[in-house]
VEXVO-33516 format. One record per atom (N, C-alpha, C): z, x, y; residue in three letters. Coordinates in steps of 0.2 Angstrom, whole numbers, plus 5000, padded with zeros to 4 digits. Atoms other than C-alpha are relative to their C-alpha. Example, Ala and Ser with C-alpha at 12.3 -4.5 7.8 and 13.67 -1.06 7.14 Angstrom:
% residues 2
500050044994Ala;503950624978Ala;500050045006Ala;499949964994Ser;503650684995Ser;500349965005Ser;
% end
This chain:
% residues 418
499649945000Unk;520148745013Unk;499750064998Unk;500449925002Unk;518948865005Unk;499650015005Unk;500549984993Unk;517548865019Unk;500450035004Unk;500049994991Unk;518948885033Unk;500350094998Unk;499849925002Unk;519649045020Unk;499350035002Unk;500749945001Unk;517749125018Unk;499950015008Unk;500349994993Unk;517349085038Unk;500650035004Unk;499649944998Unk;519049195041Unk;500050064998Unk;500349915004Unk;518449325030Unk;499250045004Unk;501049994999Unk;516449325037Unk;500250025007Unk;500149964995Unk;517349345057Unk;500450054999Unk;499349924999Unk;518549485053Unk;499350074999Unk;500249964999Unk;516949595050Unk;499750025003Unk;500549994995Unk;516149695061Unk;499450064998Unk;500549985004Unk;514449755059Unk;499650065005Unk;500449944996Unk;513649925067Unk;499550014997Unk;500650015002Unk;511749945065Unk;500050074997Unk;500049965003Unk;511250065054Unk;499250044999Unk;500749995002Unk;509350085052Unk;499850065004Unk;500349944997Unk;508550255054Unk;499349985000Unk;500750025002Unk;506850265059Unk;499750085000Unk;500449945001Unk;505650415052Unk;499550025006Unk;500349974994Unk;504850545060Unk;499349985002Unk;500650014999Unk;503150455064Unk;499650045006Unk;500749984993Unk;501850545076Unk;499449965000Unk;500750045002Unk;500350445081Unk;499750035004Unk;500449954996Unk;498950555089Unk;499749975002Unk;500350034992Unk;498450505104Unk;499550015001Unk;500550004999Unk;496750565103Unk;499449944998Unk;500250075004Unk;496250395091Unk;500349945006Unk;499650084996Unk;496550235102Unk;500449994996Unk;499650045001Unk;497850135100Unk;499749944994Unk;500650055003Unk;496750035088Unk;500150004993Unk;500050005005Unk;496749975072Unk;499750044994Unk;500349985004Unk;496250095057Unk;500250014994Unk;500150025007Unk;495650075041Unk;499950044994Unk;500049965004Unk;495150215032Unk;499950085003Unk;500049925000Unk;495150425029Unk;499450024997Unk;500649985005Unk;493950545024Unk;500350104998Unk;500049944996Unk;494350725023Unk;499350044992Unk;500849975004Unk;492550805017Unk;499950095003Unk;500149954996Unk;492350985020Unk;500150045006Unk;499749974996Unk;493451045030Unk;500149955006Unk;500150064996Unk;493050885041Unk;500349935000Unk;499850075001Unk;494050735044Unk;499949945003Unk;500350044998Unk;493350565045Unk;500449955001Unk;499550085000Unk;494550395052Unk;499449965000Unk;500350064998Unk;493650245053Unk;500449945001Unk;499750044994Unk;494250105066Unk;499749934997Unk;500350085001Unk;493649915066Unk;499350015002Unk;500850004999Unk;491949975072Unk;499750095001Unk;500149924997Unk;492150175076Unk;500050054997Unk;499949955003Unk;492050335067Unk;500350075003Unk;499949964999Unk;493050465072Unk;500350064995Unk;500349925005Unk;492950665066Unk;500450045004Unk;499549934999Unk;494150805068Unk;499650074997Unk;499949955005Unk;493750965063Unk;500450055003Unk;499449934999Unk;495451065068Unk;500649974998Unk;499350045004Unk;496550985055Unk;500349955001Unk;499750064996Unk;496750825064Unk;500550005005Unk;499649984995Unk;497550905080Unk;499649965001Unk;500550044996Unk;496150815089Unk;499549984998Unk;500650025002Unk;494850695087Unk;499649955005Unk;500250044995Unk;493250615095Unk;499549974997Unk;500550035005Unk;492150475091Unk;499250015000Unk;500849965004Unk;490450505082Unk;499549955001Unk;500750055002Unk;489550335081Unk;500449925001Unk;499750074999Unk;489850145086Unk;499649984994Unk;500550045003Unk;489150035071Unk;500149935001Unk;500250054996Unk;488349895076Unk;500249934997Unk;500050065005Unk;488949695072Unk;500650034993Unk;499649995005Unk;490449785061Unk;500749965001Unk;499150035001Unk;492349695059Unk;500450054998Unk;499749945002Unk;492949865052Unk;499850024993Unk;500349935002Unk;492550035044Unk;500650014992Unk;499349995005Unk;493550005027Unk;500050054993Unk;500149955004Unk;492750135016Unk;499850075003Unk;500749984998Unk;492150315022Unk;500150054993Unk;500049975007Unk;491550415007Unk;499350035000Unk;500449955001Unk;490450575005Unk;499850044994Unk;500349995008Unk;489250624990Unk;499350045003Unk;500849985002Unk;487350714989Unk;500050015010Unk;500249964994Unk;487650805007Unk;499949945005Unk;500150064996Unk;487850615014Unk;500849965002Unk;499650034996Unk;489050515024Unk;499949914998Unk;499850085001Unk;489550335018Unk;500549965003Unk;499550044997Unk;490350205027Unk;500049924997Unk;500150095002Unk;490850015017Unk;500349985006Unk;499550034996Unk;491349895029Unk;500149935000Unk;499750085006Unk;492249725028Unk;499549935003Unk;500650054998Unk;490549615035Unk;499450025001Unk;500649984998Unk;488949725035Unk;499950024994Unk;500249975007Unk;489049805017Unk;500250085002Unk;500249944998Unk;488549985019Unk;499650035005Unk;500549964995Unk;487850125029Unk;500150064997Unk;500349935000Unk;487150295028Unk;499950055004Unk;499949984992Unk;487650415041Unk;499750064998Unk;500549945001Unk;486650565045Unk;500150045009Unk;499849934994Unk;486850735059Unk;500749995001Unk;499249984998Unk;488850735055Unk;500449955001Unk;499650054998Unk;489150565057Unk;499749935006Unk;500150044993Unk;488350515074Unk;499349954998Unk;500650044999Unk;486850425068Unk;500149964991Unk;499650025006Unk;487250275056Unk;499349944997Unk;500350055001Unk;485950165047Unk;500249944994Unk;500050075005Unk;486249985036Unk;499650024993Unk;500350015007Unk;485950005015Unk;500149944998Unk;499650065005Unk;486449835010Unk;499549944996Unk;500450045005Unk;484949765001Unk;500149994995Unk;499950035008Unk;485249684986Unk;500749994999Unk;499250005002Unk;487249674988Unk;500149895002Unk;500250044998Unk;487549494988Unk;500549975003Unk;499650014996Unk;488149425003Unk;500549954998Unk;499850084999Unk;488449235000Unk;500750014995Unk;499350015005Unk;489949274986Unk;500350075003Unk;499549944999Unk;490749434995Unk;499750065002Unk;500449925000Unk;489549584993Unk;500050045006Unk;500149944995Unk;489349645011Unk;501050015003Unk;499649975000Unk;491149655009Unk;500550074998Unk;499849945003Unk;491749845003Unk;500650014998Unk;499349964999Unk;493349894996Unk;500050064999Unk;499949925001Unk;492850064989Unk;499250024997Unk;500349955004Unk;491750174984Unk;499950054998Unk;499849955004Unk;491250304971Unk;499350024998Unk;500749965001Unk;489850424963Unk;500150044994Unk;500249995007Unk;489450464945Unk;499150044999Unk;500849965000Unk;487650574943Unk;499949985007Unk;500450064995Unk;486650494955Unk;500049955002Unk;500050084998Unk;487250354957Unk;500749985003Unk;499350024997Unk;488350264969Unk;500249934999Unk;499850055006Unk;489350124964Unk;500749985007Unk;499750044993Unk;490149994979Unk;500449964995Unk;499550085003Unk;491649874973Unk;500149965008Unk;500050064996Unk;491649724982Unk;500449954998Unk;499450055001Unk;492849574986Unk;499949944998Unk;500550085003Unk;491949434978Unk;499550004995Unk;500950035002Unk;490249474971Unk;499750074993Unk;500149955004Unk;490949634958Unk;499950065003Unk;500549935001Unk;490049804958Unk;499449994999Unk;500849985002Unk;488349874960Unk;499950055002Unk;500049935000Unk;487550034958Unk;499250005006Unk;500550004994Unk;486250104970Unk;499650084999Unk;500449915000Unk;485150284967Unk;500150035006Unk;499949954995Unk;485750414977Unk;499250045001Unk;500849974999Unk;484050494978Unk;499449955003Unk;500350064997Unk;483050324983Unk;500449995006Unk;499950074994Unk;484150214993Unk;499849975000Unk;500450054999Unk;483150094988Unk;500449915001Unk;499750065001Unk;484449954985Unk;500650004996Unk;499750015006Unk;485649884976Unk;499949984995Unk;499850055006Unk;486049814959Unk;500649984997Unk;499250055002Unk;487249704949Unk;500350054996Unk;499749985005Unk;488349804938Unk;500849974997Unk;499350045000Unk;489649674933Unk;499950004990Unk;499950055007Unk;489349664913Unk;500650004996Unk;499250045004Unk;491049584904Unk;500349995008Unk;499550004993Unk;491649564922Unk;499849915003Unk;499950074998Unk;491949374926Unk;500149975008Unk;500050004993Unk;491549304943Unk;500549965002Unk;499350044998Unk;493049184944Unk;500750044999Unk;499749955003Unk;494049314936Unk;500350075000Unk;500149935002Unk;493449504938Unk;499850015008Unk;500449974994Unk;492449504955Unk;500350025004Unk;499749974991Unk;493749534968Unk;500350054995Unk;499849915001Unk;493649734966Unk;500450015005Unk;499649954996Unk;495049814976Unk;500250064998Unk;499849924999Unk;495149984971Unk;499350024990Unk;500549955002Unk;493750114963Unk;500150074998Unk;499949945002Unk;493750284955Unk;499750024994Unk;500449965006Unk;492650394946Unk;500350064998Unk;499649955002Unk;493550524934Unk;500049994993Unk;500149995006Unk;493050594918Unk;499249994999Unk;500450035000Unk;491350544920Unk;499949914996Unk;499650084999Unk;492150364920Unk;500249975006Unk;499850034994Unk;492350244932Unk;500449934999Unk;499550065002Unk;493750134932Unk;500249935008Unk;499950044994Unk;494049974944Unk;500649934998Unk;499450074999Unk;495649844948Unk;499649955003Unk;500350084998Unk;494949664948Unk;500549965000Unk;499650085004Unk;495649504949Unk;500849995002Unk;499150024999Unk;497749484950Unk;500149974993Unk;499950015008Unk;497649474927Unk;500550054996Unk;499849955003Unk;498449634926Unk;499850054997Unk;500349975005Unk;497149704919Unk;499650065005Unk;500649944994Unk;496049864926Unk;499650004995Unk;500649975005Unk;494249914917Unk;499950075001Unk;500349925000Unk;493250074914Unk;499449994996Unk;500850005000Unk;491550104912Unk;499850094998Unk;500349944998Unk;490650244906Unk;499350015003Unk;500549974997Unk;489250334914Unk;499349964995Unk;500450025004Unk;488250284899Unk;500149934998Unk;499950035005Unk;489150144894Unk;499749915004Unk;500450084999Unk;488349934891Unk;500549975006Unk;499750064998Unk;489749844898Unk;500850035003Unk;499349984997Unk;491549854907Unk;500549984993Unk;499350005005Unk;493149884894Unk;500849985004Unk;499550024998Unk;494649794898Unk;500550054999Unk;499349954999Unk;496249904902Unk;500549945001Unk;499650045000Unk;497749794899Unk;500750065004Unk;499549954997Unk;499149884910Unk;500649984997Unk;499450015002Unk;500649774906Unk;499949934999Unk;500150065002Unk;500349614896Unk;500449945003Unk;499750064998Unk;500449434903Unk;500350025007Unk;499549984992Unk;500749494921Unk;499449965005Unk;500550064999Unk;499949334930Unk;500150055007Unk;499949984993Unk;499749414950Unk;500050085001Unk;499949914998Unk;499849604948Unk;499150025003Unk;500849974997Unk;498249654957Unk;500150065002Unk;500149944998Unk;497849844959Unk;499650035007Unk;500449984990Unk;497649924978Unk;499750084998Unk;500449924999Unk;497050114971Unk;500550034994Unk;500149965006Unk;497050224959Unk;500050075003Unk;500049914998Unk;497350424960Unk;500250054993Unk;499949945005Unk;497250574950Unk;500550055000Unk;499249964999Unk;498950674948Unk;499950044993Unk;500049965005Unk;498850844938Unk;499449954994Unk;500550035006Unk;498050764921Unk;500249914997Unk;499850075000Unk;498650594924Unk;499549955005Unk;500450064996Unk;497750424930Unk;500449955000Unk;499350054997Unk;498950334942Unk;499749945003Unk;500450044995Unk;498550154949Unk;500849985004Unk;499650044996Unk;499650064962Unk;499849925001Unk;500150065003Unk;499949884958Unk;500549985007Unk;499650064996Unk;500649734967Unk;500649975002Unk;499450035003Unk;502249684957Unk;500350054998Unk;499649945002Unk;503549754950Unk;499950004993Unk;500149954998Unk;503449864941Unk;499250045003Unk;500650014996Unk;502149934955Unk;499750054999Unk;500549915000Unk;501550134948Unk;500149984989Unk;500149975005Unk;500650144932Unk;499950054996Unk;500349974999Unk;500150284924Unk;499850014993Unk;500349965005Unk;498950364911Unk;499950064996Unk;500349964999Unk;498650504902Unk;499649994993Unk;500550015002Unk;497350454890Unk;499349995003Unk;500450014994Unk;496150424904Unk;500049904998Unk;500150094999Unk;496550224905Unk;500149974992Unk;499950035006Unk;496850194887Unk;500549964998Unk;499550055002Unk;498550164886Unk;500550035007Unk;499550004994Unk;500050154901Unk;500750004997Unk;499150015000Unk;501750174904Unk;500249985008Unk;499950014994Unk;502550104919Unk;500650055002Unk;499749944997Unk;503450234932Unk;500349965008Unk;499750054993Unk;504550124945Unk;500750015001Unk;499350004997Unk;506250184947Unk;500050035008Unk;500350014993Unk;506550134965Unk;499749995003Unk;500750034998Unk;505250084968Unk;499849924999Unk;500150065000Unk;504749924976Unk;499149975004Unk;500750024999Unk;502949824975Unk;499849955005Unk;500350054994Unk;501849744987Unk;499649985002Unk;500850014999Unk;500249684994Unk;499650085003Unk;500649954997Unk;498649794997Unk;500650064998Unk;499649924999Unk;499949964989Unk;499350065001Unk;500649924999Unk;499050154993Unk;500650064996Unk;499349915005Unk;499750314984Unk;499550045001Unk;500249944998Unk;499550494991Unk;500350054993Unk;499649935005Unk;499950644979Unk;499650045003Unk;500049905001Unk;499750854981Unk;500550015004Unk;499549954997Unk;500750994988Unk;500849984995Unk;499349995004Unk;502150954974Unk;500249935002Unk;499750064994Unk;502450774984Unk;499649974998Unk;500150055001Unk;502050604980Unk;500049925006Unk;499850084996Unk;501850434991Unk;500049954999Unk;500350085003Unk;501750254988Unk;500349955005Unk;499850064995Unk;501650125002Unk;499649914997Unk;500250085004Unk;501749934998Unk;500049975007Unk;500050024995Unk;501249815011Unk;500549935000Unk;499650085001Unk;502349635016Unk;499349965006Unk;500350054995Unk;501349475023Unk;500449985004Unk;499550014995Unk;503049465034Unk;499750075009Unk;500149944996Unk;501949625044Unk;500450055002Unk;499849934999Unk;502749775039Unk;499950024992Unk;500049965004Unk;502649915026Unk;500550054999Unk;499649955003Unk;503750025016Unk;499750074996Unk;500449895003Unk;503450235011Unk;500650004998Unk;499549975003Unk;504350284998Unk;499450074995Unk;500549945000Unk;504050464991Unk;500350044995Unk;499949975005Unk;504350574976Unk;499950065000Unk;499849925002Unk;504750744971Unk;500050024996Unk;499950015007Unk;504750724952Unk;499450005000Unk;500550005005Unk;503050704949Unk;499949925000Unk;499850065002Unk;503450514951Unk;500449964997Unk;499650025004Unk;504650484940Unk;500749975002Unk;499550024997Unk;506050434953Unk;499850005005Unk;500349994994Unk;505650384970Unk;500649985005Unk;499650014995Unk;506450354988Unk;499949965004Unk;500250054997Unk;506250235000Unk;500250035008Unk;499849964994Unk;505850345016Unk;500049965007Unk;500050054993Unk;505550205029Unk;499749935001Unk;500350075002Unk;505150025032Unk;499749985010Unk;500150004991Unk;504050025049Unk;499549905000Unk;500350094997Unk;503749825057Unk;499550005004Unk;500650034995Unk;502349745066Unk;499550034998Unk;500649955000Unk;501149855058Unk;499750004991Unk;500150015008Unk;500249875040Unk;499650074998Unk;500249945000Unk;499750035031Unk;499450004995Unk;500650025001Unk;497850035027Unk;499650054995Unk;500349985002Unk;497350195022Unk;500550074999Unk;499349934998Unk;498550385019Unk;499650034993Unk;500149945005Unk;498150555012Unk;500450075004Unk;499749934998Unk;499050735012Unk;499650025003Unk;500449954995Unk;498550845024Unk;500250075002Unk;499649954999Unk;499351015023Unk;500649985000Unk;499150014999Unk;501250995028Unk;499949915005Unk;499850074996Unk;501150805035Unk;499549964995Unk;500450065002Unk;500550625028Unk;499649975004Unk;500550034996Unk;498950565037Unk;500149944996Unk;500350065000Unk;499050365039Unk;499749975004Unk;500550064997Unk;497650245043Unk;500449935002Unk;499650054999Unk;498850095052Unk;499749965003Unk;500350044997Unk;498449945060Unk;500350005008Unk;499750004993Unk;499250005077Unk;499950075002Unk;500649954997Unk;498350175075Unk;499950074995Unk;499949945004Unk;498350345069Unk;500650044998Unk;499249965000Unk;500150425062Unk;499750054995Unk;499649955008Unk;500850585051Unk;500749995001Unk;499350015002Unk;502250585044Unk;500250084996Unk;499749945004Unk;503050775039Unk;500349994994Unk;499750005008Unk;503250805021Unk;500650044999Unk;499249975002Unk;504950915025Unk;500549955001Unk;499650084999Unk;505550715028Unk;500250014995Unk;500050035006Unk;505250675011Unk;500650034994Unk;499449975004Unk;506450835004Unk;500649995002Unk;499649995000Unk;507650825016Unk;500249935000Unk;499650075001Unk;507950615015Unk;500150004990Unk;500049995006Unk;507850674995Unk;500850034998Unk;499549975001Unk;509150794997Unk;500849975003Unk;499450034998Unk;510450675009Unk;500149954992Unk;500050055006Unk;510050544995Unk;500550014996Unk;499749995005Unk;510750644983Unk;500950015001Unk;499649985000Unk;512250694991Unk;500349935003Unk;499750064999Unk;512750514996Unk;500149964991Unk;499950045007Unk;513750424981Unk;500449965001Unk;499650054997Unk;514150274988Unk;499549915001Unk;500350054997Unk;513750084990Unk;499850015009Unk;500050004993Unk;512850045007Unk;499549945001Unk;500450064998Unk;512349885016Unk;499850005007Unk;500649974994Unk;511149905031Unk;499949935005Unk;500250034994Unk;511149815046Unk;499549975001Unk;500850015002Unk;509649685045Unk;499550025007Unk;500549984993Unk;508149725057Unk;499249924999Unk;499549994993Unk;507649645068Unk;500549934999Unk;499450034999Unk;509249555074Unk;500050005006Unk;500150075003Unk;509149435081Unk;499449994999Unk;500349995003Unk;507849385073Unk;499649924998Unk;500350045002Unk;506449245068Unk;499149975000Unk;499650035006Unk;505849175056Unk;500550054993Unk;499949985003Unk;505949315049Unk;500450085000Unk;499749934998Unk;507049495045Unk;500350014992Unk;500049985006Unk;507349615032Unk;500750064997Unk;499249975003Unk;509049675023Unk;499950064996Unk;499849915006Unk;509249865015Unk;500550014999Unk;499350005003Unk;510549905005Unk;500050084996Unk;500049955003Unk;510950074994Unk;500449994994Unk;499650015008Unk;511450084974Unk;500150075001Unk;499949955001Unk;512250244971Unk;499850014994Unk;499950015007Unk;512250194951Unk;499749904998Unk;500050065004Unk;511450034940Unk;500449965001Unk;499650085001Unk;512149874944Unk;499749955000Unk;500250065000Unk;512249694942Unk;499849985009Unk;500149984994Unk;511849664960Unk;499949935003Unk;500250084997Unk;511849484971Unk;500250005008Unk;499950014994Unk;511549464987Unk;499549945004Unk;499850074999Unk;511849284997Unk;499950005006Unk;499850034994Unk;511549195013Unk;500649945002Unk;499450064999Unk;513049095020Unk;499849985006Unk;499850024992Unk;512948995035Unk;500950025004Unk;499449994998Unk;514248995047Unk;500849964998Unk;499350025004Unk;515548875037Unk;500050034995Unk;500049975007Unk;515248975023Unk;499749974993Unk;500450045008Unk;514248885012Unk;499450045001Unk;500649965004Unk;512748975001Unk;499549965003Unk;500750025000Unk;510948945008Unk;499450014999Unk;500449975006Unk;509949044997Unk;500250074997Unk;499749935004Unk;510149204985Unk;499350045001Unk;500749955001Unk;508849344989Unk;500150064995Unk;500150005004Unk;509349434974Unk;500550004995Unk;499550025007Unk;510149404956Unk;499750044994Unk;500349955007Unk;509649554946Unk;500450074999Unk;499849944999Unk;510049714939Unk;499550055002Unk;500449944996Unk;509449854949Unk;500450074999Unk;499849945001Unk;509350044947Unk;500250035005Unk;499949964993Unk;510150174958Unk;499350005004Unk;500650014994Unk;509050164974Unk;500249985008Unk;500050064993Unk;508750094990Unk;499549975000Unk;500350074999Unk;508149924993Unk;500049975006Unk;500050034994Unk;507549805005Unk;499849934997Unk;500250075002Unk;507549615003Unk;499949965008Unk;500250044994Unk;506649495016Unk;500249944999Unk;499650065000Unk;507549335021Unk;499549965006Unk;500450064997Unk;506349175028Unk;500449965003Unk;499750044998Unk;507249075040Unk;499749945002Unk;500450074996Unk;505848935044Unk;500449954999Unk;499750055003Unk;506848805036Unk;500749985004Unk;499550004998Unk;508548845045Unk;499949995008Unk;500450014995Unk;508848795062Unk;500550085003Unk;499949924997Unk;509548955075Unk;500849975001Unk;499149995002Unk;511449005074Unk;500150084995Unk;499949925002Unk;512349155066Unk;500149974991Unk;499850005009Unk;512249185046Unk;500450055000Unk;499549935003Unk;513049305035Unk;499850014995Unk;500449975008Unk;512449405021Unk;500550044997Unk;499349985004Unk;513649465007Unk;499550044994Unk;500349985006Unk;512949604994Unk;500850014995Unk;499549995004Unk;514049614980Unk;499850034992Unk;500549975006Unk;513549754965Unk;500550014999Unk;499549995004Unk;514749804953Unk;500849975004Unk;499550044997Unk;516449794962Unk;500050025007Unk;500049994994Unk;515849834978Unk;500049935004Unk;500250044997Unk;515649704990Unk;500150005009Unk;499750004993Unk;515249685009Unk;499649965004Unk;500450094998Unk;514549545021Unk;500050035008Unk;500349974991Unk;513749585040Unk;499749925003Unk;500250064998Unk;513149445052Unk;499350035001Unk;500849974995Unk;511349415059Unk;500049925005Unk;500150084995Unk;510749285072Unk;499449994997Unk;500450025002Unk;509549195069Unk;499849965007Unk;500350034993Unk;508549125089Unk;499349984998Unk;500350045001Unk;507449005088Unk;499749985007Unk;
% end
């Protein structure tokens, strides 16, 4: 008698799709092509592609490519120092580009391949000296003035533990790098013997750092988990975390200037979320959740967000960010969001809206109305949210999803086609 009550409650609903999608431009001058990283150097802006370097110099209206490098899988670092052009890439190491780009040569001597090394996540420049993080094999430093090679600079850094660098930055004459998934960052000085542990948020087994950025007199990383933005203003000494809103994820990026703030988290489901701030950080939005795609690379650019995506070139206008800021505010109301995509499989992803702090639960039912898992049981802060629901395990038929946060509550269908 309860099932056949719930599954006369779950058909009386009717569900109208709800998802907006943001203003994305992709410049059609860059192929259609996967890109990996930014540069903006002196007035000049550098993408890098899976193998290709392309260069703007008219504010990234238009761009054309510079140089093929040869035997590369992708251009995942570009970075410029001592009148020079650097490229890490994710199976060659390094290169050294010279006439503006178009002429590209291999430095990766002494990086070591066999444990990761000609892999690149980032790099950075301290006096003379450039300093490569890598996804297996740690840090090494290299003389800007020679180019002779590299060396090891892993000391306190644990090669089952520390090696896999994914994010870099030198600031303060300090260089600080996210290793590992311990929760921890380090920092280094120019001078200094050995790496100093930075603990961010004790006993956080899986939190790994995607980048680090400088904001006014603060040093911000973008982490994995929740809570996913830390920040600093002792230069790394001590944190506080900054996540209202805000939801974490694989490989996150964070943009800031112009008064405006970004932070994109990646999902292994192949999509990503941009959510954006106005505060300085301290309260964020969640301006859109774009599918099939992964955001690799993003910096301001004047009046628009430059991202490096896996399906090509976009901007994203930053008078989005005010005016999805300003509706936000004037909505005070629960809201359950139509899931995308519908119909859908294995996989699809539910958004919901908190006016105000609630208890918050939100359930699968099949279609007699029984429970076939909970995607969340927690409390959660005013915001917008997105939860992803796996169906490998279920076979195809109509479910129904029920949020239920203070005394709200409201239940939509989705298909599920197999």
């Amino acid at each position: 008698m309860r099932h056949t009550l719930q599954l006369a409650f779950f058909i009386t609903i009717i569900c109208i799709p709800t998802l907006l999608f943001a203003q994305w431009t992709r410049n059609a001058s860059v192929p259609n092509d996967e890109v990996l990283s930014l540069l903006n150097h002196n007035d000049t802006l550098y993408a890098g592609t899976t193998n290709v370097v392309y260069r703007s110099t008219d504010n990234g209206n238009t761009w054309s490519a510079t140089a093929t490098l040869p035997i590369v899988d992708g251009i995942s670092v570009i970075f410029a120092t001592h009148n020079r052009l650097f490229a890490g890439t994710l199976n060659q190491g390094v290169f050294v580009g010279s006439n503006g780009g178009t002429v590209w040569q291999r430095v990766s001597d002494g990086l070591n391949r066999a444990l990761g090394g000609w892999t690149i996540s980032g790099l950075a420049c301290l006096g003379d000296s450039l300093y490569a993080a890598t996804m297996g094999a740690g840090v090494f430093v290299m003389n800007l003035r020679t180019l002779t090679g590299w060396t090891p600079y892993n000391e306190n850094l644990l090669p089952n533990v520390s090696f896999n660098v994914s994010a870099i930055l030198a600031r303060n004459d300090t260089l600080f790098i996210g290793a590992g998934a311990n929760g921890n960052a380090y920092r280094r000085g120019r001078s200094g013997s050995a790496w100093e542990t930075l603990t961010l948020q004790p006993n956080a087994a899986g939190l790994s750092i995607g980048a680090f950025a400088t904001v006014g007199n603060e040093l911000v990383t973008a982490t994995s988990i929740v809570p996913p933005l830390f920040r600093s203003r002792d230069n790394g000494a001590t944190w506080t975390a900054s996540a209202t809103g805000l939801q974490g994820g694989i490989f996150p990026k964070i943009a800031a200037g112009r008064g405006v703030m970004f932070y994109a988290s990646n999902s292994s489901n192949d999509f990503f979320r941009l959510f954006g701030s106005i505060d300085g950080g301290n309260t964020w939005q969640l301006l859109t959740t774009q599918f099939n795609t992964q955001l690799n690379d993003m910096m301001i650019l004047n009046d628009r967000l430059l991202a490096a995506r896996n399906d090509g070139l976009f901007s994203f206008p930053l008078s989005t960010l005010n005016t999805e800021r300003d509706n936000s505010s004037m909505r005070r109301e629960f809201r359950l969001e139509q899931n995308y995509p519908n119909p859908f499989n294995p996989s699809t992803v539910i958004s919901y809206e908190l006016p105000a702090a609630s208890e918050v639960s939100l359930k699968i039912y099949d279609v007699l109305g029984r429970e076939t898992q909970t995607l969340v049981n927690a409390r959660q802060d005013a915001g917008r949210y997105s939860a992803s629901f796996n169906a490998t395990n279920l076979s195809s038929g109509i479910y129904f999803y029920r949020l239920q946060a203070s005394a709200f509550s409201e239940t939509r269908k989705m298909m599920l086609v197999k």
